[in-house]
Each structure stands twice: as structure tokens, then as C-alpha cells.
C-alpha positions in Angstrom: -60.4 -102.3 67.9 -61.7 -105.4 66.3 -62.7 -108.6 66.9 -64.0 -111.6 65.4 -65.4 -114.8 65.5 -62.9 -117.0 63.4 -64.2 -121.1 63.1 -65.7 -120.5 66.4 -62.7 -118.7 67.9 -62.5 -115.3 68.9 -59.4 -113.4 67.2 -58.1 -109.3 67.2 -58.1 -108.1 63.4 -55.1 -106.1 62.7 -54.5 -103.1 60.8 -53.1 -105.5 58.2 -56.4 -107.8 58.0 -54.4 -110.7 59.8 -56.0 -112.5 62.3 -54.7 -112.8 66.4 -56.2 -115.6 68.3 -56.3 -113.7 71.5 -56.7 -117.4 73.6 -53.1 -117.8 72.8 -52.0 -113.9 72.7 -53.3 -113.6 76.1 -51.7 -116.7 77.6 -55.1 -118.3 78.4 -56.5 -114.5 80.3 -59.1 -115.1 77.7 -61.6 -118.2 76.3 -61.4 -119.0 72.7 -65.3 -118.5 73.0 -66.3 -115.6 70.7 -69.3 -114.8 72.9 -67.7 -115.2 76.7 -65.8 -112.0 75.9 -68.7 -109.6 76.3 -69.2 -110.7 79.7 -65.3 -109.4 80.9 -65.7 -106.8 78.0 -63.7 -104.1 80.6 -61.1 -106.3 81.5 -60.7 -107.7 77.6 -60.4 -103.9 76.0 -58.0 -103.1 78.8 -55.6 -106.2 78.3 -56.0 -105.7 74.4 -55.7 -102.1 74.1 -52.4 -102.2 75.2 -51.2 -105.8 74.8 -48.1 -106.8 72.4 -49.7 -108.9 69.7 -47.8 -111.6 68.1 -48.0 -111.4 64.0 -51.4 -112.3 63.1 -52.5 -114.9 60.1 -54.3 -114.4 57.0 -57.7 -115.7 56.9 -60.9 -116.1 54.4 -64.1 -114.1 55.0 -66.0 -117.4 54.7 -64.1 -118.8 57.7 -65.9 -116.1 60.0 -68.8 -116.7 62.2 -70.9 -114.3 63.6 -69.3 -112.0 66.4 -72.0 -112.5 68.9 -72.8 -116.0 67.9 -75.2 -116.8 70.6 -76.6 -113.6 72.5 -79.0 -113.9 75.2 -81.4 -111.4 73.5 -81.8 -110.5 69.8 -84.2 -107.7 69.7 -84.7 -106.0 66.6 -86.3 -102.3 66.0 -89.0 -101.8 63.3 -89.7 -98.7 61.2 -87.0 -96.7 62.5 -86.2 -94.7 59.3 -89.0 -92.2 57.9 -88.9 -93.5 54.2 -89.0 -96.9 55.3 -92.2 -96.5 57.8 -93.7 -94.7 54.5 -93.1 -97.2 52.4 -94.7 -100.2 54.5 -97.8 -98.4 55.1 -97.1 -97.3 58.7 -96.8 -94.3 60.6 -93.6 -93.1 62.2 -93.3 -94.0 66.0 -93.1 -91.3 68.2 -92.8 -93.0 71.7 -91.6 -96.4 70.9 -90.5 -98.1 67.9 -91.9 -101.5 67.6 -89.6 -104.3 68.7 -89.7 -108.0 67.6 -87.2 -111.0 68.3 -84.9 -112.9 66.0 -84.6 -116.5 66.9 -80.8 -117.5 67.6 -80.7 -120.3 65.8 -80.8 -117.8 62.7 -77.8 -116.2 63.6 -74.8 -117.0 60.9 -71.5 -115.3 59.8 -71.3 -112.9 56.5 -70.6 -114.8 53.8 -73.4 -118.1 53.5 -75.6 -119.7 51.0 -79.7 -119.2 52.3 -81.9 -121.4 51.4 -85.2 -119.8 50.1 -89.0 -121.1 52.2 -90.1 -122.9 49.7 -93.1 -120.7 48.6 -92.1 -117.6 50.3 -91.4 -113.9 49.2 -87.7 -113.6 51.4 -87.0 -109.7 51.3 -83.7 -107.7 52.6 -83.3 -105.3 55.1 -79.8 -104.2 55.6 -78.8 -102.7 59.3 -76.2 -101.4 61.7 -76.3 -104.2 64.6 -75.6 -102.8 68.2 -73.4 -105.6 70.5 -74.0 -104.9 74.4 -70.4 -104.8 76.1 -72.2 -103.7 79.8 -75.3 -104.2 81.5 -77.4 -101.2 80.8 -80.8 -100.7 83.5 -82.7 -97.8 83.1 -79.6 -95.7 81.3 -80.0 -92.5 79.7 -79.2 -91.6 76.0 -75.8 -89.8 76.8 -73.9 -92.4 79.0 -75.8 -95.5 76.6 -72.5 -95.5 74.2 -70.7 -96.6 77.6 -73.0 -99.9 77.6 -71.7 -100.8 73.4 -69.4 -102.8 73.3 -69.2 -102.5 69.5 -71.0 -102.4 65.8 -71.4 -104.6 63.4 -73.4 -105.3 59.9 -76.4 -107.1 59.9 -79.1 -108.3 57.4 -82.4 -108.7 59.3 -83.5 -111.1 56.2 -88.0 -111.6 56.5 -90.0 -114.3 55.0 -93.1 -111.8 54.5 -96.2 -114.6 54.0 -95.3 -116.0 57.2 -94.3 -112.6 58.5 -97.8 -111.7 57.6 -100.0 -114.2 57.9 -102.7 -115.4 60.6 -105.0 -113.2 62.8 -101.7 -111.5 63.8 -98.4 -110.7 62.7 -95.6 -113.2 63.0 -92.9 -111.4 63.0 -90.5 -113.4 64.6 -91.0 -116.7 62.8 -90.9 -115.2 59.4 -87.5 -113.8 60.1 -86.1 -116.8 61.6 -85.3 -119.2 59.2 -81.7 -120.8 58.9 -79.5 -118.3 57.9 -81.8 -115.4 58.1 -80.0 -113.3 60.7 -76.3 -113.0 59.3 -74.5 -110.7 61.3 -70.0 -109.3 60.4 -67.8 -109.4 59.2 -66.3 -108.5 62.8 -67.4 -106.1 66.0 -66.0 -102.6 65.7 -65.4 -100.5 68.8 -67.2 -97.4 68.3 -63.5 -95.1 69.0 -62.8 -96.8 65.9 -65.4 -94.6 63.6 -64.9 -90.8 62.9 -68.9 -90.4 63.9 -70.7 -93.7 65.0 -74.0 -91.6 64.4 -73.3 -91.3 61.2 -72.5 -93.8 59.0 -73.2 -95.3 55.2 -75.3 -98.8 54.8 -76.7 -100.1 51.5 -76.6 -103.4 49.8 -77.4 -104.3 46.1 -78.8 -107.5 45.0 -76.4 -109.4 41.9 -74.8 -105.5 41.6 -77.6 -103.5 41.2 -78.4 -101.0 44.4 -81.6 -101.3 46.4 -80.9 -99.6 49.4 -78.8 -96.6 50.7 -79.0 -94.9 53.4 -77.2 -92.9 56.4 -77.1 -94.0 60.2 -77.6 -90.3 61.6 -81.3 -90.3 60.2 -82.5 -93.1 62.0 -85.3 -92.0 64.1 -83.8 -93.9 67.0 -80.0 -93.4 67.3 -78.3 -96.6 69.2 -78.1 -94.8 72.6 -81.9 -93.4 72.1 -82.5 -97.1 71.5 -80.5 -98.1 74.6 -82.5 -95.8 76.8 -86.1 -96.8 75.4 -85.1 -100.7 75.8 -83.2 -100.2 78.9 -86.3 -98.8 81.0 -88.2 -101.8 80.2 -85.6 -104.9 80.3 -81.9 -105.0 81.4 -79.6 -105.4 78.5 -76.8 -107.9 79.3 -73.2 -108.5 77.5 -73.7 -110.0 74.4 -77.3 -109.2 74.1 -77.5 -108.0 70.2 -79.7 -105.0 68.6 -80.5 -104.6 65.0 -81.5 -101.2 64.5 -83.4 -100.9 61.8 -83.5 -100.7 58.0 -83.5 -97.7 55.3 -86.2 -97.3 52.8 -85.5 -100.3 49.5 -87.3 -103.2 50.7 -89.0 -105.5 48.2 -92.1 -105.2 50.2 -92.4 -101.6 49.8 -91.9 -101.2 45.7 -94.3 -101.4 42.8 -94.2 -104.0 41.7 -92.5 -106.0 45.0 -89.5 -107.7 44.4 -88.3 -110.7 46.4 -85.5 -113.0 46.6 -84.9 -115.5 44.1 -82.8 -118.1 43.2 -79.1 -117.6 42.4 -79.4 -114.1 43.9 -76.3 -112.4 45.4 -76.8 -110.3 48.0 -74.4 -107.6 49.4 -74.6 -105.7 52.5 -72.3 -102.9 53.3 -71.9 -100.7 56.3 -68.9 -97.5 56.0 -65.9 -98.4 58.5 -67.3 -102.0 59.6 -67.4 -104.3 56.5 -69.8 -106.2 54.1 -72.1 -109.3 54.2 -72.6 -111.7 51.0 -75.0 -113.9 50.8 -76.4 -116.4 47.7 -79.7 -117.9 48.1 -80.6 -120.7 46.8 -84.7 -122.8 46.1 
């Protein structure tokens, strides 16, 4: 299954990329309200696993929001690939990766124009975004893919001198600016992926690749992630994790490389979809 956030109304995506608005498909069962679903995520995938859905409408990838547009949580999971933690100068966590916040007032839908800081050095970090569908306490790793309610693309986008600067780090200011936490193109139910373990992410910057990389070596999988999180704070429906990024980050080449104006960038996940965003001074 799939679901989206549609101008600020949740819709099914069918196997013909048309668009269901399940308010009216479901008679009213449901809110229009693309984030109310996670809390009656049971009762929604029962009703829409076996509803009969009216013909759906065509619909622009610019008209999409994000599909957990206002989560209660938005923790995010630092060096979680190997070539990425080598790359920023860090050494791989054993224990427990380091988690930050996104603010939610960064959240957006995939396609946007981003404004650059003024001053800044904006980097990229492309990532597979977990979407809680059930509270989850103190799980374990093999019952956490019960507690997902899907997976979607997300570009954990960092403004690295405010990131970095002060007596410590900043991390959740510098990736907080409008439009720095675009999330899409819709929430995919993990039955929908041959191995949600194991997929393809990359984006490329005006059609040139700068990262690639596979879900299966994250040193954290999504349930591993679940578990650690889970035995310190209860993850609610709707709460939203960004798991990491693979190695390709501006920060981390010689020379660095930021974002500049007129850039296009492109983030792709295999079976979910693809972000676009053009920044702009």
C-alpha cells in the first residue's frame, strides 16, 4: 500500500499513479488529515486493504506534502553507515548511534525550492525515513517491523557552520531551516518491498551522482533502530526516523563541496520514489 499527503489531504496511490482521497472512499471512516491516520493505523490498513476504491485522479508531484507532515518526534540517527562515519572524522558507534532532532517546521513535501542561509555551506544527506504506525516501548529488533507503519525518502539537508559552530555542536538548528527536512513522495508499507533491508538510495546534484548506497549496510537496520530508541523513549504513531546517510557528503570530500545557487538536487530511494529540490541564494 500507499499513501500520501495530497494539498494537505491524505489519498491511497494506485497501481496506476492516480490518486484516492480515502476521506471520501471511506464515507467519512477516515479524516482528510494526512497525519491523524497513524494514530488508527490498524483499523486504516484493515478498511484499505480490502476496501473497493473508486477510480483515482491524476495528480502533480509538486501538489504532494510530506506524509507525516507534523510528527510528534523527528529523531534522526548519525553515522550509521561505515564510509560515512570515516569520512567525517568519527568512529563507528558500537552501542548507540548518535541521535539529534529535526525541528517540524522544516518538514516539506519532495519537490520545493530551498532557500540557501545566507553565508552557509548547505550539504546533502540522502536517507530512508522510518514512519511509526504503533507505539513501540521497550520492543525487540524482531517484532520492531510490527511498530512501521511505512517508508519513505528523506533528505536530512545540514547547514554545517551553524551545525558546527559554538562550544558545542548544534546539530539541530543547522538542520532546521525552512525546507531542510523534505520527506516523499508517499509512505510505502514495508509488504510492498521485495526486502525492506535492502534497498538502493543515492541522489545526484544537477545530474551528476554523489552518493549511492544500499540500506542492508546500515549499521543500524530500522528495527535495530526501533529497539535502541524504544528502551529509552516510547515511539508514538506518526513519530518519524531518518536513518542515516551513505558515504558522499560535501563535508567529507577534498575539496568540500556545498550547495549552491541554481542547484538541482535529486534523491532517490528503489521501490519508494524520488525527491527534487532547487535551491536558491
Amino acid at each position: 500500500m500507499r499513501i500520501a499527503n495530497l494539498d494537505n489531504r491524505l489519498v491511497l496511490l494506485t497501481g496506476d499513479a492516480l490518486a484516492v482521497d480515502v476521506e471520501q472512499a471511506s464515507g467519512g471512516l477516515f479524516s482528510s488529515d494526512p497525519q491523524q491516520v497513524y494514530s488508527r493505523w490498524a483499523r486504516f490498513r484493515a478498511w484499505a486493504d480490502h476496501a473497493e476504491l473508486p477510480g483515482g485522479t491524476p495528480f502533480d508531484a509538486a501538489e504532494l506534502g510530506s506524509p507525516a507532515p507534523r510528527p510528534g518526534q523527528l529523531l534522526a540517527v548519525g553515522l550509521n553507515y561505515r564510509a560515512h562515519a570515516a569520512e567525517s572524522g568519527f568512529t563507528v558507534p558500537d552501542t548507540l548511534p548518535p541521535v539529534f532532532t529535526k525541528f517540524a517546521s522544516s518538514i516539506t513535501g519532495p519537490v520545493t525550492r530551498v532557500r540557501l542561509p545566507e553565508g552557509g555551506h548547505t550539504d546533502w544527506e540522502v536517507e530512508l525515513v522510518a514512519v511509526i504506525g504503533a507505539e513501540a516501548r521497550q520492543v525487540d529488533a524482531e517484532s520492531a517491523w510490527e511498530h512501521v507503519a511505512g517508508l519513505t525518502v528523506g533528505q536530512d539537508l545540514s547547514e554545517r557552520i551553524t551545525q558546527m559552530t559554538g562550544p558545542a555542536p548544534q546539530f539541530g538548528l543547522g538542520k532546521s531551516f525552512p525546507g531542510f527536512a523534505p520527506m516523499g513522495p508517499c509512505l510505502v508499507t514495508p509488504d510492498e518491498l521485495a526486502d525492506p533491508d535492502d534497498l538502493e538510495l543515492g541522489c545526484t546534484i544537477n545530474g551528476e551522482s554523489v552518493q549511492k548506497g544500499r540500506t542492508r549496510d546500515l549499521i543500524f537496520s530500522v528495527p535495530a533502530l526501533i529497539a535502541k530508541l524504544s528502551a529509552i523513549l516510547p515511539l508514538r504513531p506518526g513519530d518519524v526516523i531518518f536513518t542515516g546517510t551513505p558515504a558522499g557528503v560535501g563535508l567529507g570530500r577534498t575539496p568540500q563541496r556545498f550547495l549552491t545557487d541554481g542547484d538541482e538536487l535529486v534523491s532517490r530511494i528503489e521501490g519508494i520514489g524520488e525527491l527534487r529540490q532547487i535551491f536558491h541564494a
